[in-house]
C-alpha positions in Angstrom: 0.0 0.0 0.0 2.9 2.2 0.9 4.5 1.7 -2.4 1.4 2.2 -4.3 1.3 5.6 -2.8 5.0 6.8 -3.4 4.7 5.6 -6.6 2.2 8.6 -7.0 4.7 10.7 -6.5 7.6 9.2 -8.9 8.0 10.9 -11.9 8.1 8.2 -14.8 10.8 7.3 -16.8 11.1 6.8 -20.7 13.9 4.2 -21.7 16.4 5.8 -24.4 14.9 9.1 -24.3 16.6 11.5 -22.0 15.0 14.4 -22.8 10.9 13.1 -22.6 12.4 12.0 -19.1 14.0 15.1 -18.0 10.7 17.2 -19.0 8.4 14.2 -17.3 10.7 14.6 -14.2 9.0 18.4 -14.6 5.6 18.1 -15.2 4.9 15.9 -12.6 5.4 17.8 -10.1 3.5 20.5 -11.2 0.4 18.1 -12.1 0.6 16.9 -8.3 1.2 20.1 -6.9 -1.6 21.6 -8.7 -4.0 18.9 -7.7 -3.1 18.9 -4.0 -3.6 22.7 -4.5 -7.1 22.8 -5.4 -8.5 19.7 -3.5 -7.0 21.9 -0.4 -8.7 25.3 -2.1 -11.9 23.5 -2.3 -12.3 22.1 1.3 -10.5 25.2 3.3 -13.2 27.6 1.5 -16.3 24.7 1.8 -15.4 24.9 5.3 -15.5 28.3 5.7 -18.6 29.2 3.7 -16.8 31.1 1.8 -17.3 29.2 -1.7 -20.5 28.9 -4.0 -21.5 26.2 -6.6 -18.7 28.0 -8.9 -15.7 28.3 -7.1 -17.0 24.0 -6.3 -17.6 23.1 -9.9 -14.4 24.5 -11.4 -12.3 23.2 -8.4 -13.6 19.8 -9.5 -12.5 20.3 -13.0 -9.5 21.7 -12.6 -8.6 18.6 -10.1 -10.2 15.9 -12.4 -8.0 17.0 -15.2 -4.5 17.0 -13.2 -5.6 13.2 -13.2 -6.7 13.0 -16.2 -3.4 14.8 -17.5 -1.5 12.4 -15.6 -2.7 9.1 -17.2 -1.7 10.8 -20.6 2.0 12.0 -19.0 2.2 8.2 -18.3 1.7 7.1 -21.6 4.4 9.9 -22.7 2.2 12.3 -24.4 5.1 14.8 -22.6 4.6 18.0 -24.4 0.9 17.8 -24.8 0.4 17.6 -21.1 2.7 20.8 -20.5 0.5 22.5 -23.2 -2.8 20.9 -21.6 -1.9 22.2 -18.1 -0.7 25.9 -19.4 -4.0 26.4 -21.4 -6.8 24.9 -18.5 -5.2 27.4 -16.0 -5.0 30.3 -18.2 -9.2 29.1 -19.2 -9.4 29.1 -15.2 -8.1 32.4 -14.7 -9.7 33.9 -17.4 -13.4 32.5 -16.2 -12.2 33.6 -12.7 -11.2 37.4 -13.8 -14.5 37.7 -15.8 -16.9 36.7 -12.7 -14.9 38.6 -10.1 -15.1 41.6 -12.3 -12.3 43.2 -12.2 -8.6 42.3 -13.5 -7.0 44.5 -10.5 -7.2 41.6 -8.2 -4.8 38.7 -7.5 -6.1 36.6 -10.1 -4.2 38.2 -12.8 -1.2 36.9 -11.0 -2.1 33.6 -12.6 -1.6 34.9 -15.5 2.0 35.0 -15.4 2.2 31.7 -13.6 0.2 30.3 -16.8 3.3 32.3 -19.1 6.1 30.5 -17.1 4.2 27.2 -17.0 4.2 26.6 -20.7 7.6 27.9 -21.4 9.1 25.6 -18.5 6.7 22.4 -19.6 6.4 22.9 -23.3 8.4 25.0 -25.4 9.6 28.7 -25.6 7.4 29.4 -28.2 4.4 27.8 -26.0 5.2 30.6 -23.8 5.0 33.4 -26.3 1.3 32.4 -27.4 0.1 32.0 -24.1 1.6 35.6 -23.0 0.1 37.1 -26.1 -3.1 35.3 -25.1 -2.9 36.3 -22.0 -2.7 39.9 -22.6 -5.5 39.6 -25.5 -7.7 38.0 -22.6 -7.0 40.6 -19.8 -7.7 43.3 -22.8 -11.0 42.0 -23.5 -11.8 41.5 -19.7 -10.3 45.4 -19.4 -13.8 46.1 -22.2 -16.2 44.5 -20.6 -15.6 45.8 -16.9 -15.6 49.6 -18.9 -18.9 48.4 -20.2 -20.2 46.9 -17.5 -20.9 43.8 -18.6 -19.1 41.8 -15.6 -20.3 41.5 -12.5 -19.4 44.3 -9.9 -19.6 42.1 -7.2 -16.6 39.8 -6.0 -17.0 36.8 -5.3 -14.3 36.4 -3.3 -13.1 38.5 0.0 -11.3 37.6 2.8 -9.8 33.9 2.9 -10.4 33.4 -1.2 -7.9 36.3 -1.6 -5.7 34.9 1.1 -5.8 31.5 -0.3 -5.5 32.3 -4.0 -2.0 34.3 -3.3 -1.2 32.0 -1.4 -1.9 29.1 -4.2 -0.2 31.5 -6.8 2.7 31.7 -5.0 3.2 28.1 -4.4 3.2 27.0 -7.8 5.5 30.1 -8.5 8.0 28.6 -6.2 7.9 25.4 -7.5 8.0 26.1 -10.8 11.4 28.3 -9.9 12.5 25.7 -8.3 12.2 23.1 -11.0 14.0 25.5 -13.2 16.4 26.0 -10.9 16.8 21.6 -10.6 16.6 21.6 -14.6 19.1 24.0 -15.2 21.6 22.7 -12.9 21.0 19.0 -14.0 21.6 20.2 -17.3 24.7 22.1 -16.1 26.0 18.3 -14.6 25.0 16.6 -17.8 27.6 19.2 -20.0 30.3 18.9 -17.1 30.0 15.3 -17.6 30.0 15.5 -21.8 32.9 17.3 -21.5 34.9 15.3 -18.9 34.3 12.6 -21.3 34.9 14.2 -24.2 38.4 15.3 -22.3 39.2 11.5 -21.3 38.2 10.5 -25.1 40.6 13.3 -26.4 43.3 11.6 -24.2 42.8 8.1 -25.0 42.8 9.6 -28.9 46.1 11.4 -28.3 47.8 8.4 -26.6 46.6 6.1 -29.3 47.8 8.1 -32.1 51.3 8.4 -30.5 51.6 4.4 -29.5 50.7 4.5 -33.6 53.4 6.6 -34.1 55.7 4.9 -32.3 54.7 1.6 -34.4 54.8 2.9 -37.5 58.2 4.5 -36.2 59.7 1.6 -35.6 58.2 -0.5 -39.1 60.1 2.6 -41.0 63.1 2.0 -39.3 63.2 -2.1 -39.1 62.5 -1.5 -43.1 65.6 1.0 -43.3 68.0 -1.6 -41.7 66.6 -4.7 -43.6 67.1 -2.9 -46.9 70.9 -1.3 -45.8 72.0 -4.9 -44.6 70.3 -6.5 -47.8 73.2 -4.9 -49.8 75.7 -6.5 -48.0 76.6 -10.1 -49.2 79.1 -11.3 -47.3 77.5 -12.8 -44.1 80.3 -11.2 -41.5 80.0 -7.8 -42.8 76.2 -8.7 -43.3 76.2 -8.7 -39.2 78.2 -6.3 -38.4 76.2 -4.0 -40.8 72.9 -5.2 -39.2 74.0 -5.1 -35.7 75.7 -1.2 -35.7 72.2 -0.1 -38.2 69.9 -1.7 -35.2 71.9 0.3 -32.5 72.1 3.6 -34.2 68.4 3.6 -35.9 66.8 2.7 -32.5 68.8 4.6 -30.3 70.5 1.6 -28.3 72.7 1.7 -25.9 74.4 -1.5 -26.6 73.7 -4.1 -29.2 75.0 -7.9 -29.9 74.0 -10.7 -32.1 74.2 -14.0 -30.2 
C-alpha cells in the first residue's frame, strides 16, 4: 500500500529518451502540486462558507484534469500535457477574472504563472502564445468591466484572496524551483559530456602516438633490412645489421648471439 502511494509521486521514466524523461521529471510535479492545491482550495473555502457552486464546480474540474493529465503524462504524451496544463489554468483564470469583475485583483497573477508554465513544460514558443493570449484575454476583460458587462460584485473576499495568493505563490516557487533543478542537471550533464569528451581526447592522443611509435619503428626495421640487404658477405652482413639496429633505434648497446 505504501509503495502504491510513493509511486504517486515518482515521476516516470522513458527508456532511451533522456529528454521526454527530464521534462516528465517536470511536469509531474507540477500536475501533483496543482492537484493537492485545489483539492485543499476547495475544502478550506467549503469549510468556511466562503465558496458557492462555482468556485466548487471549477475546483472539481481543474482537479479531475491533473488526473486526467497524468494518465496521458504516463503514456508519454510529454509535451501535450505541458500544453494541456498551461491552457486549463490560463481558461481558469480567465473565467475567474471575468466573474470577479475586475482584473485589479490577484487573479491576474495567474496569469504569469500560466506564461512561465508553458515555457518551462512545453516550449519557448508555447510561452510566447500563451503571453500574447494572456494579454489579448485581460484586454478583452479590461472592455467588458468599462462596459459593464461583468459582474461588480466579487465573489471572493477575505480567505479566497488569502488563499488564491497563497496558491499562486506556491506554484510560483515550484515552478522556480524546477527550473532551478533543470538548469543545474543540465549544467552536470555538460560537465559530464565534457569530462568525457576530455578522457576520449586523451585516450585519442595516446593512441595516435603508440601508432606513431609503431609505425616509427616499421620505417626504421625497413631501413635496416634494406641497408644490410646490400651487403653479401655474411660477417660484414652482421656487423652491418647489428651497428644499423643500435644507431636507428637509439641503443645503448647491441650484440647478435
Amino acid at each position: 500500500m505504501i509503495a502504491r502511494i510513493r509511486s504517486i509521486f515518482v515521476s516516470p521514466v522513458f527508456d532511451g529518451d533522456e529528454e521526454k524523461t527530464r521534462l516528465a521529471g517536470l511536469i509531474h510535479p507540477v500536475l501533483i502540486t496543482l492537484f493537492i492545491a485545489t483539492v485543499a482550495f476547495v475544502v478550506i473555502l467549503y469549510f468556511t462558507n466562503t465558496i458557492g457552486a462555482l468556485e466548487i464546480s471549477m475546483g472539481l474540474v481543474v482537479a479531475f484534469s491533473m488526473l486526467i493529465l497524468r494518465y496521458l503524462l504516463q503514456r508519454g504524451f510529454v509535451r501535450t500535457t505541458g500544453t494541456l496544463i498551461a491552457l486549463i489554468l490560463f481558461l481558469v483564470t480567465t473565467a475567474l477574472i471575468y466573474f470577479d469583475g475586475s482584473i485589479l485583483n490577484g487573479l491576474t497573477a495567474f496569469y504569469l504563472i500560466v506564461v512561465i508554465m508553458a515555457g518551462l513544460l512545453s516550449s519557448g514558443r508555447s510561452a510566447v502564445i500563451f503571453l500574447i493570449m494572456s494579454i489579448v484575454a485581460m484586454f478583452v476583460m479590461l472592455q467588458l468591466e468599462m462596459r459593464g458587462l461583468t459582474s461588480p460584485d466579487p465573489f471572493r473576499a477575505g480567505w479566497p484572496t488569502f488563499l488564491t495568493y497563497g496558491v499562486a505563490l506556491a506554484v510560483t516557487t515550484v515552478l522556480l524551483n524546477l527550473a532551478f533543478n533543470s538548469l543545474q542537471s543540465t549544467l552536470h550533464r555538460a560537465v559530464k559530456s565534457e569530462q568525457q569528451q576530455i578522457e576520449a581526447n586523451q585516450a585519442l592522443g595516446e593512441s595516435n602516438q603508440a601508432l606513431a611509435e609503431s609505425l616509427r619503428a616499421l620505417s626504421l626495421a625497413s631501413e635496416v633490412s634494406h641497408k644490410i640487404s646490400r651487403v653479401h658477405e655474411l660477417e660484414a652482413m652482421l656487423k652491418e645489421a647489428v651497428e644499423s639496429i643500435r644507431q636507428r633505434f637509439d641503443l645503448y648497446y647491441t650484440q647478435i648471439y
